[in-house]
C-alpha positions as CSV (number, residue, x, y, z in Angstrom):
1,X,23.7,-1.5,-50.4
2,X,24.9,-0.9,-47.1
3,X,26.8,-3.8,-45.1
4,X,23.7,-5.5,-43.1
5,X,21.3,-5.7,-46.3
6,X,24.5,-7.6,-48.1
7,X,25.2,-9.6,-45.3
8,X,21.6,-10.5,-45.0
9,X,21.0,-11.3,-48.8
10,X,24.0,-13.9,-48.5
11,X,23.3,-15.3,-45.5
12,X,19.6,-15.8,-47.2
13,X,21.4,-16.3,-50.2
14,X,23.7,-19.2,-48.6
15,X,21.4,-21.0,-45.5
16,X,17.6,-20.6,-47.0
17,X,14.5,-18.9,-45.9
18,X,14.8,-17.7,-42.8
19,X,12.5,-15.7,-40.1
20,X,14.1,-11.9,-38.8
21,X,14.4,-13.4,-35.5
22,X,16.4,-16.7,-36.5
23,X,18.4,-14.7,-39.3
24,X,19.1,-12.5,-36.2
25,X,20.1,-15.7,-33.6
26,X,22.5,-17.2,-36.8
27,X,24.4,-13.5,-37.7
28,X,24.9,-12.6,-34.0
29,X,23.0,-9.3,-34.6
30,X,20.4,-7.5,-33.1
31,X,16.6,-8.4,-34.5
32,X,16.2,-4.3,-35.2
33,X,19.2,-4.1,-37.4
34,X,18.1,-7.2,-39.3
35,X,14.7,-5.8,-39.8
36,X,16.3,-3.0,-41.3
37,X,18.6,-4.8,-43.7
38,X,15.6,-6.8,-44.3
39,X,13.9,-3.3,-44.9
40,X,16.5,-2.9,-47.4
41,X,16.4,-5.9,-49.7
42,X,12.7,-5.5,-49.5
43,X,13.2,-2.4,-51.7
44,X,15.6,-3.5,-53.8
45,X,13.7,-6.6,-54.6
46,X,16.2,-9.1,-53.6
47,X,14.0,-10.6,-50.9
48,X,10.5,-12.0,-51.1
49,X,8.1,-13.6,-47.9
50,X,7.7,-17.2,-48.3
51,X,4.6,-18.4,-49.2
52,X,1.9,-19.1,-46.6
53,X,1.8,-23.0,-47.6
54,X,5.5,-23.6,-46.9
55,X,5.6,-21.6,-44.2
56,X,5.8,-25.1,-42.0
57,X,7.8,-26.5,-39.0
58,X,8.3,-22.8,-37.1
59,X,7.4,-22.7,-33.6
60,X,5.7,-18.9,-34.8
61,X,3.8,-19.7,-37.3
62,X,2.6,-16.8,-37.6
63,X,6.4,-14.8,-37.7
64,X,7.1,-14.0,-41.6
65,X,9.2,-16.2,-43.7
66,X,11.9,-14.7,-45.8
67,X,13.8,-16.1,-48.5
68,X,16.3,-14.8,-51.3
69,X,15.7,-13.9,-54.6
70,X,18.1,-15.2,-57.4
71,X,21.4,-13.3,-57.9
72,X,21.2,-12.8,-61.8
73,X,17.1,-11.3,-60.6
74,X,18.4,-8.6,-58.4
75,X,21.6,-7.7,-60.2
76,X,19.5,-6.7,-63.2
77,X,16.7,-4.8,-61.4
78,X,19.9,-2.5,-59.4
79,X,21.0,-2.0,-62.8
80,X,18.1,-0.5,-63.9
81,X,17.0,1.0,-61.4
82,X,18.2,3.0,-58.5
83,X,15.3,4.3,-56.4
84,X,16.3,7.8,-54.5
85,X,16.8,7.6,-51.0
86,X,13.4,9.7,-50.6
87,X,11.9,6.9,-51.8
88,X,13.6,4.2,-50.4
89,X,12.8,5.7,-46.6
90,X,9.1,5.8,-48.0
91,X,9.5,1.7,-49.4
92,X,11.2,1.4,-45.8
93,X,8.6,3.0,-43.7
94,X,5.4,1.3,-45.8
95,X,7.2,-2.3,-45.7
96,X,7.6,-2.3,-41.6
97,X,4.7,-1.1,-41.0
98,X,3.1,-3.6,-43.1
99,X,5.2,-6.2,-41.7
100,X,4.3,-5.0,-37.9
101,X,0.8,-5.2,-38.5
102,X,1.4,-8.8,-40.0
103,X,-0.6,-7.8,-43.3
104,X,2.2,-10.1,-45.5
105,X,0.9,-12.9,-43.2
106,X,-2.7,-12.8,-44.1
107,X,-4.3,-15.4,-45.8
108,X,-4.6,-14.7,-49.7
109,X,-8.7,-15.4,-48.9
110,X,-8.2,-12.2,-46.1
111,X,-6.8,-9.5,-49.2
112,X,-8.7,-8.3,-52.6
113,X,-6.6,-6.3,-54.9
114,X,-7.5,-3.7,-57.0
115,X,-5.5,-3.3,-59.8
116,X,-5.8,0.6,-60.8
117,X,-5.9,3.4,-59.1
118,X,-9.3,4.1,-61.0
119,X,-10.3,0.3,-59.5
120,X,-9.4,1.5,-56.3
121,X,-11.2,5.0,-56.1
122,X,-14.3,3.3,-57.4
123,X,-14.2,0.3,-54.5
124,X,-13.4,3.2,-52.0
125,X,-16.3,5.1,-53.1
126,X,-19.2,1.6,-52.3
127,X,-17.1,1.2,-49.2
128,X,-17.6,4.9,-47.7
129,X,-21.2,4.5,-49.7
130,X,-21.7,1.6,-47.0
131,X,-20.0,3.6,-43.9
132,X,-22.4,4.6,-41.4
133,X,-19.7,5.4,-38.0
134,X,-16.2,6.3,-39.1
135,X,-13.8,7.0,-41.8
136,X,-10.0,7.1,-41.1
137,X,-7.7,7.8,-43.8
138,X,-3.2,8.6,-43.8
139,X,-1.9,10.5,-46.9
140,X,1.3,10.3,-47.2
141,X,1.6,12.7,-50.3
142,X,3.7,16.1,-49.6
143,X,1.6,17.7,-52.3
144,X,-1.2,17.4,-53.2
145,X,-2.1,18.1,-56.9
146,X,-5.3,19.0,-58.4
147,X,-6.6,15.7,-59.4
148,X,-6.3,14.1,-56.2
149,X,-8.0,17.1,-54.6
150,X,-10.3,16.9,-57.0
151,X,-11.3,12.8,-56.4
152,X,-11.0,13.2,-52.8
153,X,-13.3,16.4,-51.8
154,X,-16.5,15.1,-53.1
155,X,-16.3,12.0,-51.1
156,X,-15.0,13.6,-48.2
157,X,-18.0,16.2,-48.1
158,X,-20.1,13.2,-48.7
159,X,-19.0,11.3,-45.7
160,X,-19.8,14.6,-43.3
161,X,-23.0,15.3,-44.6
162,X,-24.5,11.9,-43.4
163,X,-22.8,12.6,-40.1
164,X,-19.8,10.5,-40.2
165,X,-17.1,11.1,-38.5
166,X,-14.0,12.0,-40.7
167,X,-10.1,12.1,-39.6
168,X,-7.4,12.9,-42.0
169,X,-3.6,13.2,-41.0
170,X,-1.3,13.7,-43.5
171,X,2.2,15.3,-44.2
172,X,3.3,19.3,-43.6
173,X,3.7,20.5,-47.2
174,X,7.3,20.7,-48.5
175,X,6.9,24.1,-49.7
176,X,6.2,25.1,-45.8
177,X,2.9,26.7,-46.2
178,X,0.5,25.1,-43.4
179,X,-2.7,26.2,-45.4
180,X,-2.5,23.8,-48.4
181,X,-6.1,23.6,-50.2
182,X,-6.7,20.5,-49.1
183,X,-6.3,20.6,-46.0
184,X,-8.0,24.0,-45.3
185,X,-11.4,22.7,-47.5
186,X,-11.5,19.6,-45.4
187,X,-11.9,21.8,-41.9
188,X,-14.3,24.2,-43.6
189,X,-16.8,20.9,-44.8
190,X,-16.3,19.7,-40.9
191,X,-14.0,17.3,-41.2
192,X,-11.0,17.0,-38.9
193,X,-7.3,17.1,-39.8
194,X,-3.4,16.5,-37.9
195,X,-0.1,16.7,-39.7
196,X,2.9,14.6,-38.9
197,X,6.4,15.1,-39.9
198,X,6.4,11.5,-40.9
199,X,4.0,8.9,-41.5
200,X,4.2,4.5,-42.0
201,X,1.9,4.2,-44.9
202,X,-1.1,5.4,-47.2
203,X,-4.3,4.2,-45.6
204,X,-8.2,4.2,-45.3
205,X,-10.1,2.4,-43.2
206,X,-13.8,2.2,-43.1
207,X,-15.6,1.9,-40.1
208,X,-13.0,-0.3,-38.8
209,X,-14.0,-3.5,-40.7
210,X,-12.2,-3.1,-44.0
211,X,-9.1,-0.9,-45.3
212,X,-7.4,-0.3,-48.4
213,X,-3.2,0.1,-48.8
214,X,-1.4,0.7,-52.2
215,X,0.0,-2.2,-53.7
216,X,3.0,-0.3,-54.3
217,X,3.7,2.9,-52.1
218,X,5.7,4.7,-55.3
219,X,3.0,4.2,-57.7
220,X,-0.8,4.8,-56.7
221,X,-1.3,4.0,-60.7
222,X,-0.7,0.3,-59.2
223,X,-3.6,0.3,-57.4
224,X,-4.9,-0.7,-54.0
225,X,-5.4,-4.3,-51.5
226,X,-7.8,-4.3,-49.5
227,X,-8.0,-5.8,-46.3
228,X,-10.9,-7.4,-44.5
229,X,-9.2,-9.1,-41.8
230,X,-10.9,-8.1,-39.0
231,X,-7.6,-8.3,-36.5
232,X,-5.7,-6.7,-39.3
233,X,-7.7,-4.0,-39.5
234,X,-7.8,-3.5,-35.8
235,X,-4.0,-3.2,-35.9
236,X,-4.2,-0.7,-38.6
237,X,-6.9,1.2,-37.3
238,X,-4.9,1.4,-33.3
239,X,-1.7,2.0,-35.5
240,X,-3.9,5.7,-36.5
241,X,-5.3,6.4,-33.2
242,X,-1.4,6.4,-32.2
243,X,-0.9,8.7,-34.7
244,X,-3.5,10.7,-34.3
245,X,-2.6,11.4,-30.7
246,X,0.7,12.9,-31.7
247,X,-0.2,14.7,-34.7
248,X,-1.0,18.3,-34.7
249,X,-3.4,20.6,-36.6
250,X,-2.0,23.1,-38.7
251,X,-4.5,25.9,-38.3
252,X,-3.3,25.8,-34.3
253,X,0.2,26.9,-35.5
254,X,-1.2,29.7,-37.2
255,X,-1.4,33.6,-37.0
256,X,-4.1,33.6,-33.5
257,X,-7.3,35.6,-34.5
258,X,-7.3,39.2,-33.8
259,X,-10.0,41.1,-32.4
260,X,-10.6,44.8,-33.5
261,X,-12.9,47.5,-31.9
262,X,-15.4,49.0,-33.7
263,X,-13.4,52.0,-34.7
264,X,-10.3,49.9,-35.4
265,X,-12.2,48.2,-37.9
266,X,-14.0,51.0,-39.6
267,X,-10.8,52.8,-40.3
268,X,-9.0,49.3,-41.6
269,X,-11.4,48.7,-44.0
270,X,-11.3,52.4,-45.2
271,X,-7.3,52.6,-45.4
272,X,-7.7,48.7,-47.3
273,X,-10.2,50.7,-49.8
274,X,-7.5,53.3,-50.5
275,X,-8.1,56.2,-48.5
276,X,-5.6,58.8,-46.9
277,X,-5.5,59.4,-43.1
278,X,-7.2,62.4,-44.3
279,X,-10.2,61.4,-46.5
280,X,-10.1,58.7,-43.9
281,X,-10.7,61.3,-40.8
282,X,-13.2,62.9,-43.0
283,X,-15.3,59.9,-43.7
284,X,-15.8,59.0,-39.7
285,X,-15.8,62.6,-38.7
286,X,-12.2,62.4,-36.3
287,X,-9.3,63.9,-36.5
288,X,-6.0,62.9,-38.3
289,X,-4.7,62.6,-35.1
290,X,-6.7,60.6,-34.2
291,X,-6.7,58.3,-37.1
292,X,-2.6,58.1,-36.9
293,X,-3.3,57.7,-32.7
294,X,-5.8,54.6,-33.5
295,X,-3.1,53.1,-36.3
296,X,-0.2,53.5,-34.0
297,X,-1.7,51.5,-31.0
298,X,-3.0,49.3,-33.3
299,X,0.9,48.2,-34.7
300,X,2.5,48.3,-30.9
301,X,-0.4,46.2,-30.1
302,X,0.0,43.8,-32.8
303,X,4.3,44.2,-32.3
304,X,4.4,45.5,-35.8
305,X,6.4,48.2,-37.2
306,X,4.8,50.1,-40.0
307,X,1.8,49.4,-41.6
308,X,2.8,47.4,-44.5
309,X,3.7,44.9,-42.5
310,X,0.3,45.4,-40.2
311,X,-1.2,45.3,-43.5
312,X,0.0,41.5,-44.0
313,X,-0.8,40.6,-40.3
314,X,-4.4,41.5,-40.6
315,X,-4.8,40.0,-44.3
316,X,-3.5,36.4,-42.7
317,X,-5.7,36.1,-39.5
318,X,-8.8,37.8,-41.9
319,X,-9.6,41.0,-40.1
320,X,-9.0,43.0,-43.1
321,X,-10.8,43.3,-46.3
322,X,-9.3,42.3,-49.5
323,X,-8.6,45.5,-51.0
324,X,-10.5,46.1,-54.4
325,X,-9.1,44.5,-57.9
326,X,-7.9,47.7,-60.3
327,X,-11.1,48.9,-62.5
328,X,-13.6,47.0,-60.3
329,X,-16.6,49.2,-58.9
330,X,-15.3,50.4,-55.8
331,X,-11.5,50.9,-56.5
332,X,-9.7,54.3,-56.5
333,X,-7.3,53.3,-58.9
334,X,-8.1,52.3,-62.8
């Protein structure tokens, strides 16, 4: 671990539960590096928040308790386990947000878990059933695979076709491509979508009176809480609209739409069938000339250098037919 979290865990460890900003005052460190260290032991299970009936004699009530876990405790969960440092920056970022917010400081009567993820998809689904305004929702998931895409479409096209407002930001997909399937079949049912390149923590939030967060950020399987605090879910639901404001949406950063004349498009789709320049010419009565002419301005237009790669261009931005499958009606080839 790195020198703060051990330093932390003893002082924890040696002087009792203490709050970041005390622990800070007694170390001679700043609060943010504490935080972090505190971040840190979070993770690795060697710290836990005190619970809300002890947490007595603080001038903050409210600021979160923290207290040690027994030695022999951690020293056998770092032995079998070592979480990557992908996930620990993911524990990290979940944890202070979390903390931030003040959702580990909520009364146990303010938070309803949901033990499964099944559990949790079915209390989402009576909670958007109920939505009648807005639905906000962070995925923090890279990728997303064909059972969550599955689960989540249906409700999301449910949501937009009683005229609620949808917003989605989520992650740029670690294999680079800006289209992924979910996010493309969210913006053709309506909805809207941003990307960041980094987000706190998995969320929904319904309306704006209740949310749901995972239990544990590395395993969804674990289920959900939800949380019906109605200042808590204010702070989750201004912690979005920040996020929203800086995200971006992917189509933006995309190839721009290009507009073809009538001509232009004729002989596209004819050259994407499989004709020559010459059965090409003959089909919309020009000249060869002509039809090389048209294809040349076309490429310098588009800053393209042969039509292979104009080929590609026009495919992406959609102003060129899919050529025809082999041995379909319609194909030159068998």
């Amino acid at each position: 671990m790195t020198p703060d979290a051990d330093l932390g865990y003893r002082a924890l460890s040696l002087l009792g539960p203490r709050t970041v900003a005390r622990l800070a005052r007694e170390l001679g460190m700043p609060q943010s590096r504490v935080s972090r260290a505190l971040d840190e032991l979070v993770a690795a299970a060697a710290v836990r928040p005190v619970p809300a009936a002890t947490n007595t004699g603080y001038r903050s009530p409210g600021a979160l308790v923290w207290e040690a876990v027994a030695v022999e405790r951690v020293l056998d969960t770092l032995r079998q386990h070592r979480m990557p440092a992908p996930a620990l920056d993911r524990w990290r970022r979940h944890v202070m947000a979390a903390t931030e917010l003040g959702l580990a400081a909520l009364a146990r009567a303010s938070l309803r878990r949901w033990p499964t993820r099944s559990a949790a998809r079915q209390r989402a689904a009576s909670l958007i059933a109920a939505e009648r305004h807005e639905h906000l929702a962070i995925n923090t998931e890279e990728v997303f695979d064909a059972e969550a895409t599955t689960a989540a479409l249906p409700l999301d096209r449910s949501i937009l076709a009683r005229g609620i407002r949808l917003r989605v930001l989520g992650l740029p997909p670690s294999d680079g491509d800006r289209y992924t399937a979910y996010a493309t079949a969210l913006g053709h049912a309506g909805g809207m979508y941003r990307e960041l390149s980094a987000l706190p923590l998995k969320v929904m939030i319904f309306d704006r009176r209740a949310a749901m967060v995972p239990s544990d950020p590395l395993d969804l399987e674990r289920g959900y809480i939800e949380v019906a605090d109605p200042e808590a879910v204010q702070a989750l639901a201004g912690m979005f609209d920040r996020l929203w404001d800086d995200g971006t949406d992917p189509r933006d950063q995309g190839v721009p739409p290009i507009e073809l004349s009538t001509r232009e498009q004729a002989l596209v789709r004819l050259l994407a069938m499989g004709h020559t320049d010459q059965s090409a010419a003959q089909e919309l009565r020009l000249s060869v000339r002509t039809v090389a002419y048209t294809m040349r301005n076309l490429m310098d237009r588009l800053g393209v250098e042969n039509r292979f790669q104009l080929a590609l261009l026009l495919g992406a931005a959609g102003a060129a037919p899919r050529p025809p499958r082999h041995g379909t009606p319609g194909s030159t080839t068998t």
